[in-house]
Backbone as a chain_set.jsonl record, in Angstrom:
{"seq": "XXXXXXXXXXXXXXXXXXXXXXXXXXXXXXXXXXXXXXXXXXXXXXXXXXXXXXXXXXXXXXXXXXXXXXXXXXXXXXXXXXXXXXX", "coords": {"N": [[175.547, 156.229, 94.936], [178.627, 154.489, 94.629], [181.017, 154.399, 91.621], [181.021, 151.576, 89.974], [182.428, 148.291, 88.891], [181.996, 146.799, 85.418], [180.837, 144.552, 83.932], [179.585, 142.924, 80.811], [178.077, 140.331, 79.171], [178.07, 139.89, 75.788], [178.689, 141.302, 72.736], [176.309, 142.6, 71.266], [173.875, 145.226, 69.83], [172.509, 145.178, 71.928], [174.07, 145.109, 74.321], [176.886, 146.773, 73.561], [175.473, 149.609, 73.311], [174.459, 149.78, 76.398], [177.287, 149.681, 77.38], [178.393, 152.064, 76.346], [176.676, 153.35, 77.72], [177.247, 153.339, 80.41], [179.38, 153.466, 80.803], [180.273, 156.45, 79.613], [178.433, 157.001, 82.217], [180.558, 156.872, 84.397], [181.327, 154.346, 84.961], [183.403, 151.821, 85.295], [184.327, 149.587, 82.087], [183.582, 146.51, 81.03], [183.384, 144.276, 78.313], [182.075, 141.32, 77.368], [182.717, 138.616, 74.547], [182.143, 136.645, 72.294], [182.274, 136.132, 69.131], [184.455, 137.02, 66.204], [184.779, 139.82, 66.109], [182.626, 142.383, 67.584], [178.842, 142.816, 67.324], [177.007, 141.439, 67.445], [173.912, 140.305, 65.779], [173.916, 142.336, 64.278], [175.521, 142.181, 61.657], [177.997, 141.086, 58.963], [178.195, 138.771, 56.28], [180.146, 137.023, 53.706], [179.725, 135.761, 50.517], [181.065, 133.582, 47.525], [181.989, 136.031, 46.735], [179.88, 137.976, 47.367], [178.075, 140.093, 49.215], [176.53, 139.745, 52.479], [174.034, 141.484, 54.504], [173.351, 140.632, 57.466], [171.566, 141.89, 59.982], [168.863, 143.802, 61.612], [166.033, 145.141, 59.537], [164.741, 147.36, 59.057], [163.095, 149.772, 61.687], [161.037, 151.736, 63.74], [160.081, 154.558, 64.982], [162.238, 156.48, 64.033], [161.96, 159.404, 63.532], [162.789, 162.895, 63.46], [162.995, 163.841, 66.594], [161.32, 161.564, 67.792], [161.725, 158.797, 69.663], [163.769, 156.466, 68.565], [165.234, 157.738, 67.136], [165.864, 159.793, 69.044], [167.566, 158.521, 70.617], [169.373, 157.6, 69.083], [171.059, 159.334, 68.52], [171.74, 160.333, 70.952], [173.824, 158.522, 71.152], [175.413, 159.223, 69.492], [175.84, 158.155, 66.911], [173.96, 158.656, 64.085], [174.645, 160.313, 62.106], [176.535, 158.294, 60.631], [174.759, 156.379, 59.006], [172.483, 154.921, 57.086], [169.587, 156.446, 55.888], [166.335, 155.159, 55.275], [163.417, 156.205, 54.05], [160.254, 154.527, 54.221], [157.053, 154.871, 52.419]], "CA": [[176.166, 154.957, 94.606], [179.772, 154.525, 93.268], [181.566, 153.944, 90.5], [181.133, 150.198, 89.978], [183.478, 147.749, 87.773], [180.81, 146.318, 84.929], [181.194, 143.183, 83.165], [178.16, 142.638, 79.921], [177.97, 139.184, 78.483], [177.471, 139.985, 74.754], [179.017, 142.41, 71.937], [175.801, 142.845, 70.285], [173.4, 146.314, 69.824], [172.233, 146.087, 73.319], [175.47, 144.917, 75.002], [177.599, 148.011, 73.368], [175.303, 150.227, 73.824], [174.725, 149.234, 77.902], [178.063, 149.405, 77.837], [178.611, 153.061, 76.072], [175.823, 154.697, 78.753], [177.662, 152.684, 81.348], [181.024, 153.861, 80.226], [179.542, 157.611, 80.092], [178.555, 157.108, 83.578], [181.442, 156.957, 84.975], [181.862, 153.054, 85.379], [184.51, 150.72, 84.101], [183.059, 148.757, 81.722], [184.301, 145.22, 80.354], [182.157, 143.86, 77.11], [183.373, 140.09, 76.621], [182.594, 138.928, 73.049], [182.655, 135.266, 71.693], [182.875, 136.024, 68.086], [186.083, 137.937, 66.409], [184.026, 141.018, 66.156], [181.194, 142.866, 67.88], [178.049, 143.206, 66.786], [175.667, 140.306, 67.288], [173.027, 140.129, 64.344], [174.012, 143.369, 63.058], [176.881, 141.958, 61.099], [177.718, 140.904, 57.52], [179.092, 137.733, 55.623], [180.448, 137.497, 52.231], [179.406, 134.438, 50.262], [181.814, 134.38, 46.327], [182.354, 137.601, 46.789], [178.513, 138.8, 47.449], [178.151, 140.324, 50.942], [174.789, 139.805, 53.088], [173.914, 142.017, 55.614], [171.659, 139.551, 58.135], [170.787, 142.568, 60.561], [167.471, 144.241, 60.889], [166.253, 146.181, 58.256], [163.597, 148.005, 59.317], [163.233, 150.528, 63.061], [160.353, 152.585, 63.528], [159.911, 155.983, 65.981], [162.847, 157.638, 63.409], [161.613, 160.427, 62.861], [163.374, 163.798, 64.517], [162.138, 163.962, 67.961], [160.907, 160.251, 67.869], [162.47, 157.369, 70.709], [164.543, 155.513, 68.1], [166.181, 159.354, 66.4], [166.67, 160.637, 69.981], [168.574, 157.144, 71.087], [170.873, 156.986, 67.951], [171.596, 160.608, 68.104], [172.823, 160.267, 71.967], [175.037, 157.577, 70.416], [176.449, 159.74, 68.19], [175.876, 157.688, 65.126], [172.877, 158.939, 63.094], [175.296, 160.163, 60.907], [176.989, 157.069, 59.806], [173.774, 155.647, 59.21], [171.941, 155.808, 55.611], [168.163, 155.869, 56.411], [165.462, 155.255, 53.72], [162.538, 156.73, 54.418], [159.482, 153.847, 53.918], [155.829, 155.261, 52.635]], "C": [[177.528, 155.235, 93.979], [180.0, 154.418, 92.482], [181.688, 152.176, 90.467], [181.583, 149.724, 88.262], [181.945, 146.694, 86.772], [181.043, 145.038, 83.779], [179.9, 143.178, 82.133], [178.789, 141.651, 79.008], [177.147, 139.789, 76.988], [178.01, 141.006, 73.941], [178.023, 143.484, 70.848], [175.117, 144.522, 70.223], [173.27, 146.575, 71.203], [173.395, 146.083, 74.357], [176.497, 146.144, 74.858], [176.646, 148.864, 73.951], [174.485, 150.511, 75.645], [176.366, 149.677, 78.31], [178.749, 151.323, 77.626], [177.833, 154.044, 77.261], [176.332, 154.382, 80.057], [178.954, 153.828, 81.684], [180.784, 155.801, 81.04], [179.025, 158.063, 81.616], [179.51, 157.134, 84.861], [182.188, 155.775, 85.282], [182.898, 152.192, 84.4], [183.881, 149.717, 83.613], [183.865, 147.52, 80.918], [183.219, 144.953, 79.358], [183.207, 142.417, 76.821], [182.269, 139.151, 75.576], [182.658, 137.367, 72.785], [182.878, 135.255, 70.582], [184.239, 136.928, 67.675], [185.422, 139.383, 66.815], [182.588, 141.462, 66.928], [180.582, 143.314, 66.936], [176.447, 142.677, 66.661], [175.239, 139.937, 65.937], [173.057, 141.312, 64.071], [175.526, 143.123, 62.448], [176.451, 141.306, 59.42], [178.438, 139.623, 57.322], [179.035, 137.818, 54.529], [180.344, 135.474, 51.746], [180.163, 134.42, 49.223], [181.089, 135.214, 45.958], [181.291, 138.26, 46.884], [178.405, 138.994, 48.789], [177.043, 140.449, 50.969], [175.023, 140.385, 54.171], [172.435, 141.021, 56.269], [171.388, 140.693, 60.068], [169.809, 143.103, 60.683], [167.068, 145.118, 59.87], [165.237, 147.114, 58.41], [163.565, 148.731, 61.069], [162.037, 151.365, 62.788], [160.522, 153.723, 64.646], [161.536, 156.578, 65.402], [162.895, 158.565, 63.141], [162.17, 161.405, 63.437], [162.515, 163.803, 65.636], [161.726, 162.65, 68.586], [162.119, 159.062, 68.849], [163.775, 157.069, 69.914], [165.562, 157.127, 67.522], [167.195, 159.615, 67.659], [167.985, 159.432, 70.735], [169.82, 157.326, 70.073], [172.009, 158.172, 68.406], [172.357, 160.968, 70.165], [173.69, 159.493, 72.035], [175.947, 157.952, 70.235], [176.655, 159.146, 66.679], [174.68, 157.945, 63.808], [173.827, 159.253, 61.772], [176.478, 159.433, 59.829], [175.955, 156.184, 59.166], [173.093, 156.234, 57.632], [170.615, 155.158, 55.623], [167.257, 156.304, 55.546], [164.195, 155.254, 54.137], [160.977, 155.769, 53.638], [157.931, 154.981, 53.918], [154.761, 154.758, 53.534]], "O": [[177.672, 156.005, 93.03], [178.952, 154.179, 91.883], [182.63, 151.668, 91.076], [181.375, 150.211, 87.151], [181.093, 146.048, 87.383], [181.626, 145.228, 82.711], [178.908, 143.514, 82.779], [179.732, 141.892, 78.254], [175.952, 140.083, 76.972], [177.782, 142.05, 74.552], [178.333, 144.424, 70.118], [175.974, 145.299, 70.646], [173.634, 147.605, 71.771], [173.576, 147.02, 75.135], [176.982, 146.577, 75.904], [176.801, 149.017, 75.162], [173.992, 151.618, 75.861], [176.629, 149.979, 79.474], [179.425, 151.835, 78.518], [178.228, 155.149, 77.63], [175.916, 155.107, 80.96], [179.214, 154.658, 82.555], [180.965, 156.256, 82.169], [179.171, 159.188, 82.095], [179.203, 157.371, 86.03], [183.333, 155.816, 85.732], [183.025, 152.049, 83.184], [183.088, 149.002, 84.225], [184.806, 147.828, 80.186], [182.112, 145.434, 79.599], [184.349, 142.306, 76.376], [181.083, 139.049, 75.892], [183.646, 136.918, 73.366], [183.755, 134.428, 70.332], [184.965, 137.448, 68.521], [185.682, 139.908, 67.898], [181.563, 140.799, 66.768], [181.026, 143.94, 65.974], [175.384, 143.08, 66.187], [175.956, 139.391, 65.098], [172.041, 141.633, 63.454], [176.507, 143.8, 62.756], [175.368, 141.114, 58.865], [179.297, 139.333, 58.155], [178.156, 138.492, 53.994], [180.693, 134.445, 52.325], [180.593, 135.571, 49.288], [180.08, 135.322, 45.262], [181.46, 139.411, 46.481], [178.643, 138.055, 49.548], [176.349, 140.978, 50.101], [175.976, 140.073, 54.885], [171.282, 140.798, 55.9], [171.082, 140.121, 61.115], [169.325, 143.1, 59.55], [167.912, 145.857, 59.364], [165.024, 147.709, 57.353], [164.176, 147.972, 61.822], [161.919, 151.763, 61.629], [161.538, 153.459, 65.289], [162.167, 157.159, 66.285], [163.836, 158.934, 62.439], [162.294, 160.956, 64.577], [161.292, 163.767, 65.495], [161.755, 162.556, 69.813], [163.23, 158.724, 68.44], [164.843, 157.356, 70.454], [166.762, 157.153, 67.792], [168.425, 159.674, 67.689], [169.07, 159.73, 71.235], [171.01, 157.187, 70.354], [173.224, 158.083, 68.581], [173.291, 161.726, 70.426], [174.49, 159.606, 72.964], [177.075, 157.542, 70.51], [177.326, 159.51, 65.713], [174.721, 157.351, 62.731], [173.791, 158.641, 60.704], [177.023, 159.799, 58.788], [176.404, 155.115, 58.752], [173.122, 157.367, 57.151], [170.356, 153.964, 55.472], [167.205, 157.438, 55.071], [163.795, 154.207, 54.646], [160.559, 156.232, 52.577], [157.617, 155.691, 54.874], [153.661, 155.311, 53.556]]}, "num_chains": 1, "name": "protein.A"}
C-alpha cells in the first residue's frame, strides 16, 4: 500500500497519538482541532488562580513490560510523566 494523505478529526489522546504512528509510518498526517490547544480531556483550567487538571487519573497495565508502559514508552513520553504507584 502507499503512502496515503491522513486527515483525524480530533486533537485528543487517541487522535495524536493515531496521528504520531501514522506520521512514523510514513504518511502525511493532518490533525484538525476545534479547541486552541490539543489535548481533549487531558487538559487543565485555572479557576482564581487554582488550576484543575480534568484528565484521567488513574491507567492500569504500567508496570515495565505491561500494555500501557510499552505504549507510552514507544511514544517517547514516560519520562515526562510523574507516576504514583497505587497499593
Amino acid at each position: 500500500m502507499g503512502k496515503e494523505r491522513v486527515a483525524i478529526i480530533g486533537g485528543g489522546l487517541a487522535g495524536l497519538t493515531c496521528g504520531i504512528l501514522l506520521a512514523e509510518a510514513g504518511h502525511k498526517v493532518t490533525i484538525l482541532e476545534q479547541h486552541r490547544k490539543p489535548g481533549g480531556y487531558l487538559s487543565q483550567f485555572t479557576r482564581r488562580g487554582v488550576a484543575f487538571d480534568i484528565g484521567f487519573h488513574f491507567i492500569g497495565g504500567l508496570g515495565p513490560g505491561e500494555p500501557a508502559w510499552t505504549f507510552l514508552a514507544h511514544l517517547d513520553v514516560l519520562d515526562r510523566l510523574n507516576l504514583i504507584r497505587f497499593p
